[in-house]
N, C-alpha and C positions, 0 to 999 in steps of 0.2 A: 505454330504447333503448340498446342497444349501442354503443360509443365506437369509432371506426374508427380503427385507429393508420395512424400513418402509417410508410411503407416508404424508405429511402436504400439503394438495390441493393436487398439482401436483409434486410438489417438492419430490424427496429423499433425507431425512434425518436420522441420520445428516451432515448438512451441516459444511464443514470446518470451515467457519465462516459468520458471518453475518454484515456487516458491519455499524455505525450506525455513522451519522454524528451529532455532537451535535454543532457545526455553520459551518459558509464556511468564518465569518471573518479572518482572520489572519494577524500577525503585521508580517510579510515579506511577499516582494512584486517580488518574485524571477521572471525572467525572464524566464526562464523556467518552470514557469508553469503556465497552462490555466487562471490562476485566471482572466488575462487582457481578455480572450476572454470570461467570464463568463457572462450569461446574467439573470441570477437569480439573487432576490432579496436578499442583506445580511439580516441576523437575526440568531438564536439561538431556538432548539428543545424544545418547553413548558417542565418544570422540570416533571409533570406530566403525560408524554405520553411516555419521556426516561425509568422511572420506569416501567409504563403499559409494555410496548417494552421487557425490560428486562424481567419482569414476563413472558412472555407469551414465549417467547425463551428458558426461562430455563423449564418452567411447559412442554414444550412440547418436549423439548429433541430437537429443532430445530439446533441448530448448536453445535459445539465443544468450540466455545471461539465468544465472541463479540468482533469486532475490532473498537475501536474508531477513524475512519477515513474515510473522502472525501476527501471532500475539506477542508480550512482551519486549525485553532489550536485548538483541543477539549480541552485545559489547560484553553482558554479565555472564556468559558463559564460559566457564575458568579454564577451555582451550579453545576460544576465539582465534587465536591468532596465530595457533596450529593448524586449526582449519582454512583459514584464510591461506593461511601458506599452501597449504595443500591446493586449494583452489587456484592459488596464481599459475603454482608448479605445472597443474593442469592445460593450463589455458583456457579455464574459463571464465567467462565473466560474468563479474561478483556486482551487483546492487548490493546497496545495504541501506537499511533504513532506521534510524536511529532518533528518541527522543530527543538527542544535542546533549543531556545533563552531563556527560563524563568527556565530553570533546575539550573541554579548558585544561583538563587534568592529564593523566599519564595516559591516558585509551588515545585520545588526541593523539599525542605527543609519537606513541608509539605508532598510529595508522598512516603516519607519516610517510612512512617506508613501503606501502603498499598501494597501485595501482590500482586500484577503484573502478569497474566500467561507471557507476553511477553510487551519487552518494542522496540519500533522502534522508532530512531533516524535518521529523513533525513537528514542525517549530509550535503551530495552531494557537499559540496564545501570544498577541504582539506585542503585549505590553504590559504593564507590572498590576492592573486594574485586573486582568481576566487571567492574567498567570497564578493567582490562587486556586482556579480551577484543576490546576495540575498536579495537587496536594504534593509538589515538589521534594519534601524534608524540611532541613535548613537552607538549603539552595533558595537562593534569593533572586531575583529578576534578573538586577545587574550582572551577577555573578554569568548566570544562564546566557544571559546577553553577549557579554564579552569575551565568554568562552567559545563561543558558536563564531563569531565574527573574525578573533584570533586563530583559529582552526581551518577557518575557511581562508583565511588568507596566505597562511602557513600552506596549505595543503595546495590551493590554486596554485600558487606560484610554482610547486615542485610538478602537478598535476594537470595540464592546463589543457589535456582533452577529455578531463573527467567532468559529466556532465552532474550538476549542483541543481538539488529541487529541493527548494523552502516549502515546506507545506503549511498553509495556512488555514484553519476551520473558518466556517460560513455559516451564521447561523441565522441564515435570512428565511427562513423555515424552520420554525420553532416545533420541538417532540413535545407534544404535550404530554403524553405517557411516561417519557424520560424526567420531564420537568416534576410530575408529580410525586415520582419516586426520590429524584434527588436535588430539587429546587433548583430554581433559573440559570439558563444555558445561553449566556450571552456575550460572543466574539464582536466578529464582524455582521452587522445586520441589515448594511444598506451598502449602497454605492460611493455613497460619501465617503464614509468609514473606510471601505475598500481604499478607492484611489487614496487616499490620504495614508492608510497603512503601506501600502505599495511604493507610495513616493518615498516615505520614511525610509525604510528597510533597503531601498536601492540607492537611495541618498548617500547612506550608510556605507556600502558596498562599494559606490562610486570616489567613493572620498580614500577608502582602504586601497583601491586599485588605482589611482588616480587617471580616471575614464574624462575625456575630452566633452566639452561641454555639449557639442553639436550631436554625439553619440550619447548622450543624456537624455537630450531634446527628443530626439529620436522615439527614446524608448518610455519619456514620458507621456507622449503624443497615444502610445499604444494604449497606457496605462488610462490616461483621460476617456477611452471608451469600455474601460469594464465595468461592466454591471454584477449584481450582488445577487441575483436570481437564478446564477448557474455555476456549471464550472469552470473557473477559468485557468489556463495558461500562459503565463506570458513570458518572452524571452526576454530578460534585461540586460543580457549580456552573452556573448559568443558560450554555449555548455552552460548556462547561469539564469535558469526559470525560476518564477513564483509560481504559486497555485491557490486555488483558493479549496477545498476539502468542504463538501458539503455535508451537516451537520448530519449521523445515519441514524438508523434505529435498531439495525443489524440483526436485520430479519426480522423484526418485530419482539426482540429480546427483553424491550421493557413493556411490551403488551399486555395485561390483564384479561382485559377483552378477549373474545373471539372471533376469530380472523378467518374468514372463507379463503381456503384452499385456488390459489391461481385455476383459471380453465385455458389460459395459453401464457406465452411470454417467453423470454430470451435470457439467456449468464452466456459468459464469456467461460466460466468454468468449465476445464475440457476441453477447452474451444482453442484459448489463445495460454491458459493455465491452469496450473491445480497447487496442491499445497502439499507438502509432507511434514506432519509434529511435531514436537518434539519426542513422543514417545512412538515414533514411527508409523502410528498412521498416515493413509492418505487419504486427504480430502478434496472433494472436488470444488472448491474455491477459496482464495482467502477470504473470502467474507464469514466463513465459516468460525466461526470463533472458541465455539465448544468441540468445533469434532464430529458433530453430527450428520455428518454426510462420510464420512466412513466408508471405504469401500475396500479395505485391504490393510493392511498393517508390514512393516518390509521387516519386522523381528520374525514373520512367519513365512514369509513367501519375498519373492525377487518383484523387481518395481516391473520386468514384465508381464510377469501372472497375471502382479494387480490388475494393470491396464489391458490386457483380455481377456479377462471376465465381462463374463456374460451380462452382470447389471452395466459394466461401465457401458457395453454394447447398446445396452436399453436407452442407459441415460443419455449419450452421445445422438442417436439415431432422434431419438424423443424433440430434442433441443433442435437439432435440425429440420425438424416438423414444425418448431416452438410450441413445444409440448413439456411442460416440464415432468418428469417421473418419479423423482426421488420426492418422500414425504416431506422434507423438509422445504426443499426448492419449491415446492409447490405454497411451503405458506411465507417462506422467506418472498418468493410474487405474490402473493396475497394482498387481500385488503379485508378493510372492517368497515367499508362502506360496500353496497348494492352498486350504486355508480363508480365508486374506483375499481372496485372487480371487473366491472367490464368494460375501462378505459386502460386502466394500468398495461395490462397485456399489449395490448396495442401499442403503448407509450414505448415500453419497454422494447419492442420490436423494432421499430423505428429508431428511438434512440442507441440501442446499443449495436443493430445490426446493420443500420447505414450511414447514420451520425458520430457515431465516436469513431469506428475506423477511418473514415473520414477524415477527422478529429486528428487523431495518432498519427498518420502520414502525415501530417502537417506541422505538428511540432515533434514529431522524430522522438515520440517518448511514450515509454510503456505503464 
């Protein structure tokens, strides 16, 4: 017998997650990422609308876990940890994703005390060579290093079916657009690199928890087959993945050029997620960085208006054709080649509608 989903507007729920930006501040100023082409105004989610947001998500079964994350540091919001309470109060579960900078300090110290479904660290810079990228402040390598590693073991120990993703950037596909705007973007770029960073970093891990050699062996065997041309996940430990983050362009943000408008292709936005801003927009995916897919605002209307209205009806049905509708989506699929225009789509269909699901059942992660 057939499982009837159930419907919130247009949407089928529940959704994987829902993503909820509580600012777009943030104290790094990485090069790799959009932040410098961002044309939104900075600010922080009224404490009052983050609660509303949550109740209504949980009351209605709307997604699996809220992920605190856009743009910026959801830690630098000056009642993080009001909301968070609110959220546990709820029962629902929290992701959270975090550059790591303030996990050594009092933010650490105090997330101690709170139950996590998952915690995401964009570590993306492995090592003190490519950690200038992340125009840090005074925070130093070391400093960032052993703040993240003390944190994590701290928290493991009290935490230990919260699930831990290092994220790691891949920049085995160089932006040349990116590059010329803000000169060389260069992590991990090969295989080599890869395994060799992976070893390190779990070496690391293994030595904190003191993990048995043979369950080492194990997870080094995994690591000895990744390759640096895609993305990967790997378990190194029971709740304890690496990733590797391939390098974006995020939507074509550092483009010049002009870019022909997708003619088919596939997002997950809508699909499995969508985003709400800090200034209470919603947007139909975190890739969305500016805001520009905009479909509603919750300072004006309730999050179920948003989601039935009539565009969201277009865009949803559209994507299910693999059609994309909204201006944007149409060139965030785009290309600036004749021939990636009429592979891309295709690519994208494949890859995101039979491949990563796929994917996701397999390492039990969103």
């Amino acid at each position: 017998m057939a499982t009837i989903k159930q419907r919130f507007g247009h949407i089928e729920i529940p959704l994987q997650r829902v993503h909820m930006e509580l600012t777009n501040v943030c104290d790094f100023n990485c090069v790799f990422c959009p932040k410098s082409e961002m044309k939104r105004k900075y600010g922080y989610m009224d404490t009052v609308m983050a609660k509303k947001i949550i109740d209504e998500l949980r009351e209605n079964n709307i997604c699996e876990k809220v992920t605190l994350h856009v743009m910026g540091e959801p830690t630098l919001h000056p009642d993080f940890f009001e909301i968070l309470s609110h959220a546990q109060d709820k029962g629902l579960k929290v992701g959270l994703t975090t550059n790591g900078g303030g996990l050594g300090g009092k933010t650490g110290k105090r997330l101690l005390d709170y139950d996590l479904h998952q915690v995401d660290i964009s570590l993306q810079t492995p090592d003190e060579r490519s950690f200038v990228l992340r125009k840090a402040g005074k925070l130093t390598f070391e400093e960032y290093l052993n703040g993240i590693l003390q944190f994590f073991s701290s928290y493991h120990e009290r935490h230990k079916e919260t699930i831990f993703k290092f994220r790691f950037l891949n920049t085995r596909f160089r932006k040349k657009n990116m590059e010329k705007r803000i000169g060389p973007i260069k992590v991990i770029s090969s295989a080599g690199e890869l395994r060799d960073t992976f070893r390190y970093w779990a070496g690391r891990i293994y030595d904190m928890l003191g993990v048995e050699r043979d369950k080492r062996d194990e997870a080094m065997k995994r690591i000895e087959k990744l390759v640096s041309y895609k993305w990967n996940v790997v378990e190194i430990y029971p709740n304890v993945f690496f990733e590797t983050y391939m390098l974006e362009d995020w939507g074509h943000a550092f483009d010049d050029e002009s870019v022909r408008d997708a003619w088919a292709g596939y997002c997950f936005g809508m699909r499995d997620h969508f985003a709400v801003l800090h200034n209470g927009d919603v947007a139909l995916c975190c890739v969305d960085f500016d805001g520009r897919t905009k479909i509603g605002n919750l300072h004006e209307s309730s999050l179920k208006e948003v989601l039935s209205s009539d565009e969201v009806g277009r865009i949803v049905e559209g994507f299910k054709r693999f059609k994309p509708v909204h201006p944007y989506c149409k060139r965030c699929l785009g290309s600036k080649s004749r021939t990636s225009w009429i592979l891309k789509p295709i690519v994208s269909v494949l890859a995101l509608k039979t491949l990563k699901p796929f994917f996701y059942s397999k390492t039990k992660l969103y």
